[in-house]
NUTORNU-851939 format. One record per atom (N, C-alpha, C, O): x, y, z; residue in three letters. Coordinates in steps of 0.05 Angstrom, whole numbers, plus 5000, padded with zeros to 4 digits. Example, Ala and Ser with C-alpha at 12.3 -4.5 7.8 and 13.67 -1.06 7.14 Angstrom:
NUTORNU-851939
526448865156ALA 524649105156ALA 526449345156ALA 528549345169ALA 525749555142SER 527349795143SER 525850015157SER 526850235161SER 
***
This chain:
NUTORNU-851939
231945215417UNK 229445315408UNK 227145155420UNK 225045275424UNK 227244915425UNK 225044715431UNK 224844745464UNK 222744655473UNK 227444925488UNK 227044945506UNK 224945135511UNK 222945125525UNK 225845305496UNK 224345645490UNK 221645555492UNK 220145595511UNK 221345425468UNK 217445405460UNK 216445235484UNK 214145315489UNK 217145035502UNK 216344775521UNK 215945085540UNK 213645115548UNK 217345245546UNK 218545495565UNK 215745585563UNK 213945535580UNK 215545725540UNK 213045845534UNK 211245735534UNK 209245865540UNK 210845455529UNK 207745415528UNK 206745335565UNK 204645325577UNK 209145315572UNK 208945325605UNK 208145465619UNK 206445415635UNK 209345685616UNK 209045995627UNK 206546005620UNK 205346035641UNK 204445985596UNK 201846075587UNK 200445855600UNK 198445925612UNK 201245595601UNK 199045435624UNK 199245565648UNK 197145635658UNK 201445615660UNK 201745735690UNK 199545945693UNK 197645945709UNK 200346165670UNK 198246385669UNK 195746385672UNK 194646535688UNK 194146185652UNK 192046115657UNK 191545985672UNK 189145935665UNK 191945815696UNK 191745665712UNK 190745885732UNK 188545895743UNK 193046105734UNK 192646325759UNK 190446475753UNK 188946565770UNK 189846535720UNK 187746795725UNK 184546585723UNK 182446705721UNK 184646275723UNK 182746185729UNK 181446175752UNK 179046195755UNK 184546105780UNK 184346065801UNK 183146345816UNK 181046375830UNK 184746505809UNK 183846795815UNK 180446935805UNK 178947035822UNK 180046905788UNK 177546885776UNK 174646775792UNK 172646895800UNK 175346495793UNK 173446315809UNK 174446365844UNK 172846245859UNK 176246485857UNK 175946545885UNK 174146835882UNK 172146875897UNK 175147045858UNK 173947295868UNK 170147275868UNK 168847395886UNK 168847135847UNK 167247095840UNK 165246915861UNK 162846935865UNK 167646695874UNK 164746645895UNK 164746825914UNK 162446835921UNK 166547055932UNK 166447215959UNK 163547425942UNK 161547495954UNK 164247505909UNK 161447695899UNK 159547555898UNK 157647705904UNK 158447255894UNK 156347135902UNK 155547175927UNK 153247255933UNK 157847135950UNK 156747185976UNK 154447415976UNK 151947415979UNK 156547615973UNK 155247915970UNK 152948045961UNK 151748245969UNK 152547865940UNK 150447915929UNK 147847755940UNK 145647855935UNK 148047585950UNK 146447445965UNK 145347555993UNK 143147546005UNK 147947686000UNK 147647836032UNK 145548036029UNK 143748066046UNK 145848186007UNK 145548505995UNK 141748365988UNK 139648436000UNK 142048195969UNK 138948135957UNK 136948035981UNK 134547995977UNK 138647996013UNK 137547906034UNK 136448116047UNK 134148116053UNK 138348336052UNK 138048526072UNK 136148616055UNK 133948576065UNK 136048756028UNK 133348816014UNK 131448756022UNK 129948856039UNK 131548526008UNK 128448346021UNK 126548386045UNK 124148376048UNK 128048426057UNK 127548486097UNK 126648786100UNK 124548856111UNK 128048916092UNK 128449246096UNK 125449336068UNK 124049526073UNK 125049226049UNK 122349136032UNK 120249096055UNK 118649226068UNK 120848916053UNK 117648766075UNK 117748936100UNK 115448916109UNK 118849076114UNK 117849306145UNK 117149486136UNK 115549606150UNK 118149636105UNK 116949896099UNK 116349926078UNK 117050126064UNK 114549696068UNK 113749646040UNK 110749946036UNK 109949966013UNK 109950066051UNK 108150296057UNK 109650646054UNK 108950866044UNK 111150576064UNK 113150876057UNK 115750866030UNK 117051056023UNK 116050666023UNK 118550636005UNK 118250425979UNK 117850175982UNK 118350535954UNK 117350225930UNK 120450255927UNK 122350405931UNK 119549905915UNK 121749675912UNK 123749855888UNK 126149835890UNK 122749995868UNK 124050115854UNK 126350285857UNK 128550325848UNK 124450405879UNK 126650695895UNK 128650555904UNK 130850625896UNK 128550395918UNK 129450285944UNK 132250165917UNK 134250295918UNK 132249995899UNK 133849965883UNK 135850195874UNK 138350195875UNK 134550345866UNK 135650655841UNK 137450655875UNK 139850605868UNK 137550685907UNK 139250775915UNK 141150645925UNK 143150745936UNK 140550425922UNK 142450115932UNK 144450165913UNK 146750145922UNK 144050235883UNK 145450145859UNK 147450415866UNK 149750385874UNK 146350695863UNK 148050875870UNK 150350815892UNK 152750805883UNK 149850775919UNK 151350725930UNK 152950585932UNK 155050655944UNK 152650285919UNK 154150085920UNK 156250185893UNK 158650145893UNK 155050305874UNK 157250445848UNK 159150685863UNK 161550705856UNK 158350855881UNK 160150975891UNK 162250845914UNK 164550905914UNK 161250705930UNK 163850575940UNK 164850335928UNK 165950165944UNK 164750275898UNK 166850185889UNK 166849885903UNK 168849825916UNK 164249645902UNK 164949495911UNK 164349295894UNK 163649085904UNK 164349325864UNK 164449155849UNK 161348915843UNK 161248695831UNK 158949095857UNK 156648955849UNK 155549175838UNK 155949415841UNK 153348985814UNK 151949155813UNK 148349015814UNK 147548785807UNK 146849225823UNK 143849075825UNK 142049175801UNK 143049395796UNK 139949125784UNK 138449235779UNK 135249195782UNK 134248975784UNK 134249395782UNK 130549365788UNK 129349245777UNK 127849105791UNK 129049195749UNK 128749095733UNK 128948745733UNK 127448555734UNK 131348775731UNK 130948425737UNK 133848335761UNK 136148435762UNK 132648125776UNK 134348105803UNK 137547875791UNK 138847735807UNK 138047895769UNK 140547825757UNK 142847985765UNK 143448225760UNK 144347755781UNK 146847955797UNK 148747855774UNK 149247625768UNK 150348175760UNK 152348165745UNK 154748215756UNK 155348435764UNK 156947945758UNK 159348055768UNK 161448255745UNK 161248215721UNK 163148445756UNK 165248565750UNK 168148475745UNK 169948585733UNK 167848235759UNK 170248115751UNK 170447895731UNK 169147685730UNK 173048025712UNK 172447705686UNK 175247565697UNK 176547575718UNK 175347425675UNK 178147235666UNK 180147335661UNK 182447275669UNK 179447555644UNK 181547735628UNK 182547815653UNK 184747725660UNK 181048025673UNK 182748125703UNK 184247935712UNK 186447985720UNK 183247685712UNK 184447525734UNK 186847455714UNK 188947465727UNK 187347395688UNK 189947405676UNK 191647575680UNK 194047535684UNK 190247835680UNK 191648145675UNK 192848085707UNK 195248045707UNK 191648075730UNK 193548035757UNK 195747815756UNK 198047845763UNK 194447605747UNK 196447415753UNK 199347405734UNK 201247275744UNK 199747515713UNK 201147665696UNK 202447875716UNK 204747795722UNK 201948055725UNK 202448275737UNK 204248165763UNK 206548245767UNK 203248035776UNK 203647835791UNK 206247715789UNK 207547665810UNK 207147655769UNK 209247315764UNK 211347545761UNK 213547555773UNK 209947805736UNK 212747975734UNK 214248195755UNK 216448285758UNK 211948205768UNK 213448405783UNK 214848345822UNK 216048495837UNK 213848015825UNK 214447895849UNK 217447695840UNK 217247545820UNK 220047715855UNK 222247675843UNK 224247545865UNK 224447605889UNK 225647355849UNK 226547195887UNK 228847445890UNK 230147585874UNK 228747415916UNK 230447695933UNK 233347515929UNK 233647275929UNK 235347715927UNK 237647595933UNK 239447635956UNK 240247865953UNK 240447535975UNK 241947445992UNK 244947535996UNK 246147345987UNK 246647726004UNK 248947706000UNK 250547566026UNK 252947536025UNK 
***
């Protein structure tokens, strides 16, 4: 019984270890992104600040980036980049992960 529980409380450090590790890699490449994204704005703002407001120019950034599914999101309102990815995902993979990857056997 005392192997069991040492077993278990192992496996749950392991776990959380991974959906931390996983978590904090996915989260800085969406900092990148969002940085890239609040750049090109900026730029593409300032050449056609006369034909296009900052508003619009948002409402279609946000559409687009929600239809291809890339996990940012922007709003007009205030320039606070919210990531999509939590802890819980990065548990939920790394879980997913441990059970379903399996040493191959050899005959």
């Amino acid at each position: 019984m005392l192997k069991l529980s040492h077993f278990l409380i192992c496996y749950l450090i392991f776990l959380l270890f991974g959906a931390l590790i996983f978590y904090e890699l996915n989260v800085v490449e969406e900092k990148k992104r969002h940085i890239y994204v609040n750049n090109q704005i900026k730029q593409f703002i300032n050449r056609n600040n006369k034909c296009l407001k900052e508003h619009d120019l948002y409402f279609y950034v946000d559409y687009f980036l929600d239809k291809s599914h890339t996990g940012l999101w922007y709003s007009s309102s205030s320039k606070a980049n919210i990531t999509k990815w939590t802890f819980g995902q990065g548990l939920f993979f790394v879980t997913s992960l441990i059970t379903t990857v399996e040493k191959t056997k050899t005959f």
